[in-house]
N, C-alpha and C positions, 0 to 999 in steps of 0.2 A: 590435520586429522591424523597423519600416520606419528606426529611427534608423540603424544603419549604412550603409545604402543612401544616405541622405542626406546622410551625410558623407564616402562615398565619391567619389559624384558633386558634391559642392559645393553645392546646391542640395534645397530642400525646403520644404512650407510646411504648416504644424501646425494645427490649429485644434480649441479646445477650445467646448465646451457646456456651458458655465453655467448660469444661469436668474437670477431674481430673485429666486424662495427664498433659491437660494446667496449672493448680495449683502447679502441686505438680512436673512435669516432670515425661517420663516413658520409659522405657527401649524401645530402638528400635521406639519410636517415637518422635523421633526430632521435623518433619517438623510436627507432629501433635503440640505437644507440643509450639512448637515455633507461631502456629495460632490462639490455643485457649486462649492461655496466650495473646498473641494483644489485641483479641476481649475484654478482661475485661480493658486493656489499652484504648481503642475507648470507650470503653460505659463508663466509669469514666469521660473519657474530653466532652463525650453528654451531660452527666448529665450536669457537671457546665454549657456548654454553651446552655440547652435546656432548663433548671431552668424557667426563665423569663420568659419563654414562654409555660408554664404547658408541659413541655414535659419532662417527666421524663423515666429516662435510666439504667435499671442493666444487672447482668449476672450471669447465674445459669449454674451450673455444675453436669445433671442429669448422676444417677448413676440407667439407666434401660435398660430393653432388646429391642433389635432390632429385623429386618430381618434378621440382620446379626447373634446377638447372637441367636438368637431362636436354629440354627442351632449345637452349640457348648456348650450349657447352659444346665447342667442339671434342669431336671422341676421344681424339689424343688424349684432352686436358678430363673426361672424365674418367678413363681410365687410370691416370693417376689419383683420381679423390674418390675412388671407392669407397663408399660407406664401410667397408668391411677392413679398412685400414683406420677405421674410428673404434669400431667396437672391441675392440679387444684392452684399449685404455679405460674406457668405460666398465668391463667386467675386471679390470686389475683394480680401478678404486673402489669399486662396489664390493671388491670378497671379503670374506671373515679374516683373511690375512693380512692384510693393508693396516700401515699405522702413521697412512700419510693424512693428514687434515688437514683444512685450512689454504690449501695450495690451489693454483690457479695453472692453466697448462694450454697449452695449443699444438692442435694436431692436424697433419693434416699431408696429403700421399707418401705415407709412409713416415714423416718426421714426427717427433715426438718432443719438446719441448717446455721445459717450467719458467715460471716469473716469479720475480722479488721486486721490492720497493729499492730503491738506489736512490739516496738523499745527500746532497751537496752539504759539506761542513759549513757553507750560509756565512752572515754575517750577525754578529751580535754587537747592539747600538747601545750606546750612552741613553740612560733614561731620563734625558730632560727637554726643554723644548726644542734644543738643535734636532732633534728626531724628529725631522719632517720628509715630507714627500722627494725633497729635494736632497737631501741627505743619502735616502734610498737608492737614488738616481746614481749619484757619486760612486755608490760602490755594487753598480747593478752586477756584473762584471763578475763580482766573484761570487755574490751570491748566487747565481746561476751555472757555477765554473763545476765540472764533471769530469776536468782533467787533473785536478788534485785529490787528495786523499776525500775518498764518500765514504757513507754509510750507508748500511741495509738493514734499518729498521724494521723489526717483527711485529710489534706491537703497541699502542700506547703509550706502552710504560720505558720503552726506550730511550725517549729523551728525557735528557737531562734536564727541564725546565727550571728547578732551583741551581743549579750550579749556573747556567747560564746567565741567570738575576746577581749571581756574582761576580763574573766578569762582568758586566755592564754595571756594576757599581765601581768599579777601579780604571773607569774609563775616563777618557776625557771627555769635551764636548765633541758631537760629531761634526765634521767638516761638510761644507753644504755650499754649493754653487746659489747661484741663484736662483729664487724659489719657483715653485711651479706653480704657476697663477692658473685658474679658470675664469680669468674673466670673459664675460656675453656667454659662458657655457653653464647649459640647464642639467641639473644632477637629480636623480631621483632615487631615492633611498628607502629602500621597505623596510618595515618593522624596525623603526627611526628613533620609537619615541623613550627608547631607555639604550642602556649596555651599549656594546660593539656598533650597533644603528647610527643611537645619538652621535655617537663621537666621531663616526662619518661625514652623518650629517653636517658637525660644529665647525667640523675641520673644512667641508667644501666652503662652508661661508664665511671663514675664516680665511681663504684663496683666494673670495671673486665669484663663486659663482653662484647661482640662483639656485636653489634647494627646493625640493618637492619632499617635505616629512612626510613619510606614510604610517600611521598607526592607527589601528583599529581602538587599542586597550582605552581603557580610565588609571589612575592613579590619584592619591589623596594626594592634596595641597589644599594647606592652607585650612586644612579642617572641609575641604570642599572637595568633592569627586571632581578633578577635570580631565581633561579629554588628554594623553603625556602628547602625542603631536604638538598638541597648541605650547604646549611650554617650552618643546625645544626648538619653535617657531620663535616664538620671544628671545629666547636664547639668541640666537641668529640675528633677530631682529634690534637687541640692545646693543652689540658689539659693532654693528654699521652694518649687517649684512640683509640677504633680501631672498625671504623664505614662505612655502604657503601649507598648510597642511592640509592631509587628506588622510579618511580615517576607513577607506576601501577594503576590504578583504584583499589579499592578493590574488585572491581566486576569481576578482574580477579587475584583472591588469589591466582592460584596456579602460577603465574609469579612472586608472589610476595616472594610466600614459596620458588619457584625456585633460587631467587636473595640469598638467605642465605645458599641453601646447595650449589651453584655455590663457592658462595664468600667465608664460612666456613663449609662448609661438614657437617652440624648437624643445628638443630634446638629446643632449648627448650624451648621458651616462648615464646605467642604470645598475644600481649594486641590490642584489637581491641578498638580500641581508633578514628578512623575517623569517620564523622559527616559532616550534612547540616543540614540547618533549612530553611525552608517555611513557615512562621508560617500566618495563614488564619483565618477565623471563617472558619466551616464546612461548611458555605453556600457559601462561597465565593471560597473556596478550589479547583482546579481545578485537574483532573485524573493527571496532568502532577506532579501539586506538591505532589500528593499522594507517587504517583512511582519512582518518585526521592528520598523523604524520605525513602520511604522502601527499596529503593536499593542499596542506600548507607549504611543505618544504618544496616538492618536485613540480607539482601541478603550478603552482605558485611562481616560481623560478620560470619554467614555463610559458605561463599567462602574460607575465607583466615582461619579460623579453622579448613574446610574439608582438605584443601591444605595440614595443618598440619598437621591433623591425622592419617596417618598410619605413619609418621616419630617416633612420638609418640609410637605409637603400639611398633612397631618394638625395640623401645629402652628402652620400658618398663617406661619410664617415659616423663613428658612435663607436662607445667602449662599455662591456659588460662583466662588471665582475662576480660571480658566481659563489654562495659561499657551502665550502665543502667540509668537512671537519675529521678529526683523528680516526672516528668512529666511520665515516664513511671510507675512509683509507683502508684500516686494519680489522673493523667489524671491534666489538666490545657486548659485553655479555648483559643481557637484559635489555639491549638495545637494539635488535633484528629491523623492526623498525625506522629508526631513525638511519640504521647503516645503511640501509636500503636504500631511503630518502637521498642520504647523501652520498652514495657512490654513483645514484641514478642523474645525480647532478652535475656529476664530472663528466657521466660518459653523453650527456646533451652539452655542455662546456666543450669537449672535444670536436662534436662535429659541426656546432658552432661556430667554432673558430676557422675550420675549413669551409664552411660553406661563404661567412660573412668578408673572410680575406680580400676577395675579389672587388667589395666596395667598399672597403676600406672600415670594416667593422672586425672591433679585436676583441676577444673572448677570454679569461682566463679564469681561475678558482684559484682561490686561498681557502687553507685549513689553520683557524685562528684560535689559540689557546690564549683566553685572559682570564680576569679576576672574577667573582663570582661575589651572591651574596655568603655563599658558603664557606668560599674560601677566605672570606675575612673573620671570619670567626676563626680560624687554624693556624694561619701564618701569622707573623709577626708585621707591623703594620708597615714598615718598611719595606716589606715585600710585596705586599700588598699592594703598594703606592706602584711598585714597577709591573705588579699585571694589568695595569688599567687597561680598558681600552682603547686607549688613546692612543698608546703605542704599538697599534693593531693598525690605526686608520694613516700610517704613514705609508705603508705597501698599497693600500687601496688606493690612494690619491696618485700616489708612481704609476699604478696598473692603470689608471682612470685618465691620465693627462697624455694630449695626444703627442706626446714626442717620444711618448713608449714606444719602441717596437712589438714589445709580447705579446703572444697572441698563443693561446693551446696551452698555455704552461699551469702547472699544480704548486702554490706556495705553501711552506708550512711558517708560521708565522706566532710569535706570543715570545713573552719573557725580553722582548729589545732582542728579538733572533730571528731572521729572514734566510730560510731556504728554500729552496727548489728539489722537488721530489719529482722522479719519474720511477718507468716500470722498467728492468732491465731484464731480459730472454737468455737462457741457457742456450748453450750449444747444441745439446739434447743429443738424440739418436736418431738417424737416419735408418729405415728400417728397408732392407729388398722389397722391390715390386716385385721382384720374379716368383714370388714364394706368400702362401700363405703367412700373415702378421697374427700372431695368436698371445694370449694375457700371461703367458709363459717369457714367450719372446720379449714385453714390457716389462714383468717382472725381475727379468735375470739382468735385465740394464739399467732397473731403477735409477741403483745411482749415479749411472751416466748421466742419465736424463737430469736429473739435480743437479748435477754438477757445475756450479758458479766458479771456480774456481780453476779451470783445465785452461784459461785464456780466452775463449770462445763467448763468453756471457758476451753481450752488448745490451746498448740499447736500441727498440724497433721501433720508430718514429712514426707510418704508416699503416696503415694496414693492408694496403700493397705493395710496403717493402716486405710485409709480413709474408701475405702470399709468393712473392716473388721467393725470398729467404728460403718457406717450405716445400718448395716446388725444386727448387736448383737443391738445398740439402737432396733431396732424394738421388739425384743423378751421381751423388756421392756415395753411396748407401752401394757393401759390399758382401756379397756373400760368402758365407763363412762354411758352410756344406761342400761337401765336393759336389753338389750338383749341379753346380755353375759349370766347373771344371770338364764336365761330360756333353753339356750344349756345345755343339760344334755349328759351323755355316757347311748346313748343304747344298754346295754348288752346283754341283751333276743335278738334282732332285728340284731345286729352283730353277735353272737356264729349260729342264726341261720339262715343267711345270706352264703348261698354254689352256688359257681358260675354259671355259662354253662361250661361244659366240652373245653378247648380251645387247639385247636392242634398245636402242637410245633413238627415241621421237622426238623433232621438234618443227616447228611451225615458222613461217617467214617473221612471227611477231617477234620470236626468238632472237633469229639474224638479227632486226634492226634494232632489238632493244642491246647487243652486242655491240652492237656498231656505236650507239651511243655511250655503251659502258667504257669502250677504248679513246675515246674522245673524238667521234666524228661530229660532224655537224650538220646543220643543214645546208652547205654547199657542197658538201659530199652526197650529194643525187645518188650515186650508186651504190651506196651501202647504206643509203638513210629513207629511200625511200621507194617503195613498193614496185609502183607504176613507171620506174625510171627504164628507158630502153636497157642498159647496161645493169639495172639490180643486180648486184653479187651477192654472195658471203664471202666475209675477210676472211683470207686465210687463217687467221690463227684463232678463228673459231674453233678450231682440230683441239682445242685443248679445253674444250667444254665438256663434251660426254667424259670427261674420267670424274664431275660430279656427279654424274648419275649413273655409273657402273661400280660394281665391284671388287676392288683388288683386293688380293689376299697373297702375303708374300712373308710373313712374321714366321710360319710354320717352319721356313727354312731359315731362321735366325735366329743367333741367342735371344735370351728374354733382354727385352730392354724400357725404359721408362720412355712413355711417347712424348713428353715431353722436351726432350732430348732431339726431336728429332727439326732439322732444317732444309726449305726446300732451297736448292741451291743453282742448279740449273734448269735448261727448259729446250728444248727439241724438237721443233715440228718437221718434216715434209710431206709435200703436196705430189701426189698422184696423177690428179684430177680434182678439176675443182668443185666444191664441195656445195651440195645443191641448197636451193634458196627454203627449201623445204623436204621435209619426207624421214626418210629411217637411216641410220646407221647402226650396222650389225660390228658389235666391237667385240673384241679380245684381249686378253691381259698377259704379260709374259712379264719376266723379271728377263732382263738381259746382259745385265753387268752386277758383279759384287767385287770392289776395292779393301783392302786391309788400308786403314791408314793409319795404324797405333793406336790414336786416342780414341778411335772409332772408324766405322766402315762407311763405303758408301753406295747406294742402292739404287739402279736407273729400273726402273720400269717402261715398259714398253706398252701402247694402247695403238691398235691396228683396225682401224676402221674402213669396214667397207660396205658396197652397196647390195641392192638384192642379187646381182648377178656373182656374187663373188666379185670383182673388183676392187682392187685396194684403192681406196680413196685421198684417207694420210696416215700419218702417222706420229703417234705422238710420245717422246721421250721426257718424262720426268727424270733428274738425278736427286736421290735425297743423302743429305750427311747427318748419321745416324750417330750421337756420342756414348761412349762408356763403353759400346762391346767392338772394340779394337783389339787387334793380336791374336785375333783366330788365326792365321794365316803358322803361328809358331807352334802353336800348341800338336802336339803328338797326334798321327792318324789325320791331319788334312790333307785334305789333294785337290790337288789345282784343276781346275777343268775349265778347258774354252769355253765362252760363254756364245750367245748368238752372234751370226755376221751382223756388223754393224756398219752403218755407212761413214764414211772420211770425215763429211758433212758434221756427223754426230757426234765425231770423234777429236771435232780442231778444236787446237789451242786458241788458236784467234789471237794474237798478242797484237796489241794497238802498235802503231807505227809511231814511233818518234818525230813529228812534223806535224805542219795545223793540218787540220782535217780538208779534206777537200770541198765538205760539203755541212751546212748545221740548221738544224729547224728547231724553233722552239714554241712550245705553246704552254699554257700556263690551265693546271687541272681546275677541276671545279670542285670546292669545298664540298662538296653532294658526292662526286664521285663515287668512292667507296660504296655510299647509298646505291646508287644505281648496276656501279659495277654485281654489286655482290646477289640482284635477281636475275643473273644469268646462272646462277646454280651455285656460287662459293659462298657458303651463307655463314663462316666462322666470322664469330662475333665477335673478335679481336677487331673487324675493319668497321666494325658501326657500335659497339657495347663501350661506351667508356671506362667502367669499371672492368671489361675484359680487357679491353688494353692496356690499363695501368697494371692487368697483372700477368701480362706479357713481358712488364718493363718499356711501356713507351706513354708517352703523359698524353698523347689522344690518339683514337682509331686510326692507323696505318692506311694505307691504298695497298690494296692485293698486288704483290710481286705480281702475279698474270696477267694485273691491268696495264700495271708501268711495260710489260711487256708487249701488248698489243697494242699500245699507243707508240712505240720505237718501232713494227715494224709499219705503223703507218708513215709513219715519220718517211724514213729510208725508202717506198713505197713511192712516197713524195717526189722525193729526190732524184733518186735514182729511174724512175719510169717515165716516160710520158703519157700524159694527162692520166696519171696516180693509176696506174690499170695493174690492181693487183693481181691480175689471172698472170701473171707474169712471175708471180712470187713464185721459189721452187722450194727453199728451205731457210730457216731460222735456227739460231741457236746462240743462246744468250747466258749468261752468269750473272745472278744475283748477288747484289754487294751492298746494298743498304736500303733501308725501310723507306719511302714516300711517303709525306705527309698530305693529306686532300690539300687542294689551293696551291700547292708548289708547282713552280715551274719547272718540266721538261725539258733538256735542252739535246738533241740526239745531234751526236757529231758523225760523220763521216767518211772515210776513208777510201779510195781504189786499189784492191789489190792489184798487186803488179804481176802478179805469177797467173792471176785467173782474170780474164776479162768482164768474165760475170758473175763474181762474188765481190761484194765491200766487207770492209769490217767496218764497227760502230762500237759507242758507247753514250750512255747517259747519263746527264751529270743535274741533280740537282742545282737549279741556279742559285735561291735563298738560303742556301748552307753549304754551297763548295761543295758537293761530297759526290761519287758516283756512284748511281743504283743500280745500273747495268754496267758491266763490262764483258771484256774475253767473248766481243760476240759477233755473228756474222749472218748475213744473209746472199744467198746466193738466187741466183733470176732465168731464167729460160732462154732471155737472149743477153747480150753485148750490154753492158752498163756506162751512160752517160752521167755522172751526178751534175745536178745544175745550181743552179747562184744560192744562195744563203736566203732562208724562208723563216718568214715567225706568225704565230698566229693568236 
């Protein structure tokens, strides 16, 4: 609707929304995936065809929060994906000043980032029959090699496809192991029955394996309209091989997956390979030829893969090869359409291949340049002879035969020339959180942002490397204003900085569903069950009301990205013990600021007491805060004591060199996390799988406060008789590495020799050797006995 307008007046500016699904693919979002990836197909063919006409066209793939995340995001992490760290990219491509087209970008707290195509110099084949599947096989290797000399093709017209017909004319024959049979394997082939199809087709039956032709069309033979499936069934059929035709739309794949488990009871490949062309300018382009191309190509690719997939599942293996082509890569002019179709097909190919990994289903696209009826009228016939399709379907049968490893990969393929194409990311610009990002501040670093060439380009494999990438970029991200240089840490202004009293309710359901969050069970009567003579609360419940209070302590701190920040230790003591129900009236104080160079570190303090006044516990967080280090140098700081703080809160704790005295082990529950996190910790890093991959860990963590409460039951154990936590007096532990749910626990420890009622301890992952607790100790009310070694 707005394209006329735009070309009427000379002047316009497009902007497509992408995402990083669409880029990269992502689990469980196909038809997301398969959309946003179009969109960068559609705005690449705007561009060429709006050029002319000042109408310039990209597409950016923001990485911020919504309505929807607000919801699910912890604050840290939305505070860094302000929406308001996108818009200002948006109003730089969108102004009258912009003479950037065609480009694609990812943005996202505060980083700024462009993409190119990055294509492997590949391999070019002798064009006779040694160019088979197995041939390909022989030199997968370099065709897919990213560590020698690539290329960053723009456009279509980049390669060289006749120069390449020339080296593969002065070649020798190809060298070729032994071939790559499908025999007892069912292949099915859409839009089979001419071109690149058939020769698919010729060539699986030509292997061993059983052929399903899909084609809808007629073609003359014989002076007679026949059905082309039937012919290149016969095909098939005269050479020895064993073939059935089906003449289905692909719009209904699953009649089509039906035709090969009817005809051979199995199904392991399916190459979507059918196709139409419309080809229009956009202006001219009518909804019917929209919908056609996409329904054939996307919808289609689509149907007859869905069809496939539980066949797939169920037998633990199946390979799909997708096909993509020049125009869905680089977009081409008169074709918005078709580019659309076929880049919506990469970015369903990409999360494909991730979702189907797991059972053994491999996913990949090829972009296939061959002979035409056209272009036999142009070239010379020898040239001719080497665009066939035939030497298109040798990459297919490699991609299709299960001793391929590939899976997620982009081939460009035609001319006897086999490459691998991905997407490679600029360095870009890391922009300050501390500070308004405004289309000034994009503008004046443009060329940073493009910049390929600074060493910094790579390539992003994920799209939770992606997010990880533009999250850690930011914590790099330097101000250049002196008004960095003016934020100082106010230490006097924080230490004496003591909240409002904030009331924190909870209920005995509270306590016991605690009790279960730290791993009690049900032989733990007294913390698991209501009616028990001895019902308690575990002491280190003291560190649950700081989900449901208040802190505010940023005001006396440089600005910093919250991302940045790590919780690293943990501090409770016990007053009195802390009732099975009712009110805790809390308070908030910051009580330690650390300079540590690369950053500071910040204990807060939560002072919980009852209605009478009464201090209850008390609970010390320590957080290490990275990037605003070195206040402590800067001009006009001044040191100021901070609150008394207890010895308790203040030891090193250093593990003794000797076995432990004493070691419990129990092994978590894969649920964990789940339960731990409705006692108030609801960051969706410990139960969001896609939040935790973009934390950097491949599945939700267990909350440092769980693994915590579960060590001081442990030592509790140990150290008490008959486990009587009222006996606990203080805790204080260092966090040193992430728990995975299901991992076993294993708490060791130690008698101090100087204190009769303090142990120290630590916890060590048993399944990975590693320790998640250390530097930690608990001290008791009376005289400490540890007893014999306990597992549960």
């Amino acid at each position: 609707a707005a394209w006329p307008i735009m070309r009427k007046q000379k002047y316009g500016r497009v902007l497509m929304t992408s995402s990083a699904a669409g880029i990269y693919g992502n689990f469980g979002q196909a038809n997301y995936a398969a959309a946003k990836q179009a969109l960068i197909g559609f705005s690449n063919s705007l561009a060429l065809e709006g050029h002319k006409y000042n109408i310039m066209s990209n597409a950016i793939a923001p990485l911020a929060a919504s309505r929807m995340t607000e919801t699910i995001m912890p604050k840290e992490i939305l505070a860094a994906l302000k929406p308001e760290f996108v818009t200002p990219l948006v109003a730089a491509l969108t102004h009258e000043s912009t003479e950037q087209t065609g480009g694609l970008f990812e943005i996202g707290a505060g980083t700024v980032t462009a993409h190119r195509w990055e294509g492997t110099q590949g391999v070019v084949f002798k064009a006779d029959s040694s160019f088979t599947p197995a041939a390909v096989k022989q030199r997968a290797a370099e065709i897919s090699n990213f560590d020698g000399p690539v290329d960053y093709p723009v456009s279509m017209k980049d390669n060289d496809w006749l120069g390449k017909l020339e080296q593969a004319k002065a070649l020798a024959s190809n060298a070729k192991g032994d071939e790559l049979r499908f025999d007892g394997k069912v292949v099915v082939v859409s839009g089979a029955g001419a071109g690149l199809g058939r020769a698919y087709a010729l060539m699986f039956g030509r292997f061993g394996a059983k052929v399903v032709v899909n084609d809808l069309g007629f073609v003359e033979h014989n002076g007679k309209k026949v059905r082309a499936a039937d012919l290149v069934v016969e095909e098939i059929t005269r050479a020895g091989g064993v073939a059935v035709a089906n003449y289905d739309s692909v719009e209904d794949g699953d009649r089509l997956v039906a035709t090969a488990i009817s005809s051979f009871g199995r199904i392991d490949v399916v190459v979507n390979n059918a196709g139409i062309l419309r080809d229009k300018a956009f202006a001219n382009a009518t909804p019917q030829d929209w919908d056609l191309v996409y329904r054939v190509h996307l919808r289609g690719t689509y149907k007859v893969s869905h069809a496939a997939w539980p066949h797939f599942v169920k037998q633990k293996s199946g390979a799909i090869i997708n096909t993509n082509s020049a125009v869905g890569i680089f977009g081409n002019f008169g074709q918005t359409n078709y580019a659309a179709a076929k880049a919506g097909i990469q970015g369903l190919t990409n999360t494909l291949a991730l979702e189907g990994a797991k059972h053994g289903i491999r996913v990949n696209a090829i972009a296939p340049n061959a002979g035409t009826a056209m272009t036999a009228t142009v070239f010379p016939a020898e040239i001719v002879e080497m665009l066939k399709p035939e030497f298109v379907a040798p990459l297919v049968g490699f991609l299709a035969h299960e001793s391929t490893p590939h899976t997620g990969k982009l081939f460009q393929v035609g001319s006897c020339w086999v490459s691998e194409i991905r997407r490679q990311r600029s360095g870009g610009v890391a922009f300050p959180l501390s500070r308004a990002l405004t289309p000034e501040d994009i503008a004046a670093r443009w060329s940073d942002i493009v910049n390929f060439d600074d060493g910094r380009a790579h390539h992003v494999p994920t799209s939770r490397q992606s997010g990880m990438e533009l999250l850690e970029n930011a914590s790099s991200a330097t101000e250049t204003s002196d008004d960095q240089d003016e934020e100082k840490v106010d230490l006097a202004g924080a230490y004496a900085n003591i909240s409002e009293p904030q009331a924190f309710d909870y209920t005995r359901r509270d306590v016991l569903l605690y009790a279960l969050g730290i791993g009690a069970t049900r032989t733990d009567l007294p913390l698991v069950y209501e009616s028990s003579d001895e019902f308690k609360t575990f002491p280190t419940f003291a560190v649950i009301p700081e989900f449901h209070t208040k802190t505010e302590f940023t005001s006396f701190l440089p600005s910093f990205n919250p991302m940045m920040l790590l919780h690293g230790e943990q501090y409770i003591e016990m007053h009195r013990a802390i009732p099975t129900e009712g009110q805790l009236l809390c308070t908030t104080q910051i009580v330690d600021i650390q300079d540590k160079g690369k950053g500071l570190t910040a204990t807060g303090r939560l002072t919980m007491r009852d209605a009478e006044n009464n201090i209850v516990a008390v609970s010390e967080s320590t957080t290490f805060i990275r990037g605003i280090g070195g206040f402590s140098k800067k001009p006009g700081f001044a040191a100021v004591a901070g609150p008394e703080r207890s010895s308790a809160s203040t030891a090193v704790n250093a593990i003794p060199k000797r076995s432990p005295d004493g070691v419990y082990s129990q092994k978590t529950s894969e649920e964990q996390a789940a339960v731990y996190r409705l006692s108030g910790d609801y960051n969706p890093l410990h139960i969001d799988p896609e939040m935790s991959k973009l934390g950097g860990f491949k599945t939700p963590i267990l909350h440092g406060l769980c693994s915590f409460g579960y060590a001081a039951r442990h030592v509790v154990k140990l150290c008490v008789p008959n486990a009587d936590a009222s006996k606990l007096k203080s805790v204080k532990a260092r966090f040193s590495s992430p728990v995975l749910p299901g991992e076993t626990l294993e708490t060791s420890v130690w008698a101090d020799k100087s204190n009769p009622k303090k142990v120290l301890f630590q916890v060590r992952v048993v399944e990975r050797d590693v320790i998640a607790i250390s530097n930690a100790a608990v001290e008791f009310s009376d005289n400490v006995v540890i007893s014999s070694n306990s597992k549960l």
